[in-house]
N, C-alpha and C positions, 0 to 999 in steps of 0.2 A: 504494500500500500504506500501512496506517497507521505512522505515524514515529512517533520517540523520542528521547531523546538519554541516554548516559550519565550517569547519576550518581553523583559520588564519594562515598567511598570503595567503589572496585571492586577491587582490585588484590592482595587478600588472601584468604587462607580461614579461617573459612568465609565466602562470596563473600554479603555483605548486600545485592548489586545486588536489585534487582526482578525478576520474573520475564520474559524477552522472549519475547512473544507470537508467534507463526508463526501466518502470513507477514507479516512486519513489517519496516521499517528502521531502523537504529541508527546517529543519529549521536554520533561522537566526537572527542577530540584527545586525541593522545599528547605529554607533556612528556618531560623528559629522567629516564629508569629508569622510567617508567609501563609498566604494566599493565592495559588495563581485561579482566575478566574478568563475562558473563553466562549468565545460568540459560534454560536452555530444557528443556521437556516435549515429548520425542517419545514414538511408538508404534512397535513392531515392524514392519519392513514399507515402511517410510518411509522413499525417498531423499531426504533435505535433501541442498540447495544453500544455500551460505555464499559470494557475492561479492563480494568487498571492491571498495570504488575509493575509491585514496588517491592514488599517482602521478598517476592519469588524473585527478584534479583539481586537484594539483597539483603540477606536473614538476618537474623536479630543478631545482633552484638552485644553479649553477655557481660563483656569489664568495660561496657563505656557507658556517657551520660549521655544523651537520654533515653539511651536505650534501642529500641526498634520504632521503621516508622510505619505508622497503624495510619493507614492511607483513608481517607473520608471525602465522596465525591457526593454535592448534591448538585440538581437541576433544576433553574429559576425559569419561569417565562417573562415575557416583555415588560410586564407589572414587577418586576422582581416580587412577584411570590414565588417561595420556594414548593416544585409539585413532586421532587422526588431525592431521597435520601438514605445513602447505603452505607455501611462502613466496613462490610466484610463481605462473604459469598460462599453461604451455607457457611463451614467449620473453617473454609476458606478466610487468611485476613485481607486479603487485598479483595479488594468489591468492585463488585458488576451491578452494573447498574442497566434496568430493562426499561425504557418508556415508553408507550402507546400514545402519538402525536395527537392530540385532539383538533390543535387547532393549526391551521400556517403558520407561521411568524420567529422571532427570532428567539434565541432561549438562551441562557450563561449557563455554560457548564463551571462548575468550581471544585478543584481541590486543595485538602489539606491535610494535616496531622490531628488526629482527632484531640487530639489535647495540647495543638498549637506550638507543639514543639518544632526541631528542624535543625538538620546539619547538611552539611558536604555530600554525603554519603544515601541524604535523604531523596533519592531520587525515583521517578516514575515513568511507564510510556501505556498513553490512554489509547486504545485503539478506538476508533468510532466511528459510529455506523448503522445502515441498516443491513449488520452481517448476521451470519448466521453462525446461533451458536448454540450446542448440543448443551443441555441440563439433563439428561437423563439416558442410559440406554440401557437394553436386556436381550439378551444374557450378557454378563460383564468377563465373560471368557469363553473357553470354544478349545477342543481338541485336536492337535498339531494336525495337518497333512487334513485339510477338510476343509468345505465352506461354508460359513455359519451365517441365518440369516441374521441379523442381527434389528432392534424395532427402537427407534431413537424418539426423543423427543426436546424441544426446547422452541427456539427464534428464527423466524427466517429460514427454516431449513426447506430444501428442495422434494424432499420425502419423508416419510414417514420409518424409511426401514434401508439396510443394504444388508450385502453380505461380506463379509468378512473372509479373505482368503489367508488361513493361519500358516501357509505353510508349512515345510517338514523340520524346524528347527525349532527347540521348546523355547527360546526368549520372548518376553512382551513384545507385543506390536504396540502399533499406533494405529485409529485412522483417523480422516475427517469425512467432510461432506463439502462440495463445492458447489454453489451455488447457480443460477443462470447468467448470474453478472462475471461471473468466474470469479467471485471469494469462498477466501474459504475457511470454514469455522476451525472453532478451536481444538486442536487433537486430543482423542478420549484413549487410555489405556485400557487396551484388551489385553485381557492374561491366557496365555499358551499354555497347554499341559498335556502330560501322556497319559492319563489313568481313564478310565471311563467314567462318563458324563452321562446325568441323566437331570430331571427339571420336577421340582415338587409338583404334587397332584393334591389340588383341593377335593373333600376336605381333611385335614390333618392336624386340626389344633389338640385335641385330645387324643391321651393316650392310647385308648382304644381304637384311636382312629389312624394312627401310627403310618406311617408309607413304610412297609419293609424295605431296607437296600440291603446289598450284598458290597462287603467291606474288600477293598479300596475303592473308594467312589468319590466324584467330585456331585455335590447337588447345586445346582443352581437354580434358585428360587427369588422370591418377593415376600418384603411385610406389607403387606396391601392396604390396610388398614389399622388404628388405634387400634389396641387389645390383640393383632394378630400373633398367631405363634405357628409353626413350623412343627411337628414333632415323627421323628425317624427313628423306625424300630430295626435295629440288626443284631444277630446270635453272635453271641462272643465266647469263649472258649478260656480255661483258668490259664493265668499266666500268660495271657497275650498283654500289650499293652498297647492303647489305642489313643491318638492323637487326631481331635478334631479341632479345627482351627478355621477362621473366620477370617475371610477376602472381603471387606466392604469398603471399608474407608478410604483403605491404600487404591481403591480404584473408583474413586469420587462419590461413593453410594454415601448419600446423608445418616446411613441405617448407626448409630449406637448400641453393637449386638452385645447380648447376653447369652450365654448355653451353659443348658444344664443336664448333668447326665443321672438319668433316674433306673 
């Protein structure tokens, strides 16, 4: 995408910055009370995506003052009322910000340090846009030498679904989705593996209701809902010892698991 970089004085109103073009990248750095604040022209109708990554380039520094920068973007319209306000992105700290344009006209995008701090080191680059960009997909892995379909969801995307060619070698992949405009969202990690794979079967919250598997098994499933629970019955043998262990997080699923073995 065509880049930029801040230039000061932005940090006031009425906001002298330049006008930032979509879809475009803005790089910046926040010092200590900065503000940088720019102009952008959307249309009615128009999901902009606003992705920050500042952490993600550079992480917290643990022996210095003031510590890490906790990046905070909001979006004002022509009135300078503020209509939108993020400061992180899911468990994510750097924030994405989604807007659905109501109206034409022009809008301040603004970042800072949520707690108005700022160094050297504090720096950012907002991509922006109406891009497309994936919040969700399923299955979140797929077995080596195969092609999985895979059912996305989130902004802007061109479908609803692809497939996934994993290859004969067990390391992560990547993919994206490219759009009609030729952009293209932001890459999701799929997990590769050799053991066999199979996909929970409602319903199975209850014991009695158990899904038998047969041990080594990868299951890939869904919490669908508040209260849901998963529960997997397999025959164990004395003196085996069995490791079950949970892929969510490390591959962007919002899920907070718990397992418990009864």
């Amino acid at each position: 995408l065509p880049e930029s970089r801040e230039k000061e004085p932005n940090d006031r109103e009425p906001n002298p910055a330049r006008l930032l073009p979509l879809p475009s990248v803005m790089n910046g750095q926040i010092l200590p009370g900065d503000v940088d604040r720019f102009r952008i022209t959307a249309e009615k109708g128009q999901s902009l995506v606003f992705e920050t990554k500042a952490r993600d380039l550079v992480p917290y520094l643990a022996d210095t003052v003031p510590g890490w920068f906790q990046a905070l973007i909001k979006l004002f319209d022509a009135e300078g009322k503020e209509v939108a306000c993020v400061d992180d992105y899911a468990f994510n700290p750097d924030p994405v910000l989604f807007y659905d344009v109501p109206e034409d006209g022009e809008y301040i995008l603004e970042i800072r340090d949520a707690l108005y701090r700022g160094r050297e080191d504090f720096v950012y680059r907002i991509t922006a846009g109406e891009l497309p960009f994936i919040t969700a997909h399923f299955p979140l892995g797929g077995p080596a030498g195969s092609k999985v379909p895979v059912k996305v969801s989130g902004k802007n995307l061109p479908s609803a679904g692809l497939t996934v060619n994993t290859g004969t070698d067990v390391p992560d992949t990547y993919f994206d989705l490219k759009n009609k405009k030729g952009l293209v969202s932001n890459p999701v990690r799929f997990e590769i593996d050799t053991l066999p794979e199979i996909f929970e079967s409602e319903p199975d919250n209850i014991s009695r209701q158990a899904q038998p598997v047969t041990l080594p098994v990868i299951i890939n499933g869904r919490i669908q809902a508040p209260g849901d629970r998963d529960v997997f019955g397999f025959t164990g043998k004395a003196g085996q010892e069995i490791a079950a262990e949970v892929t969510a997080r490390r591959l962007n699923s919002p899920l907070d698991s718990i397992i418990q073995l009864i």
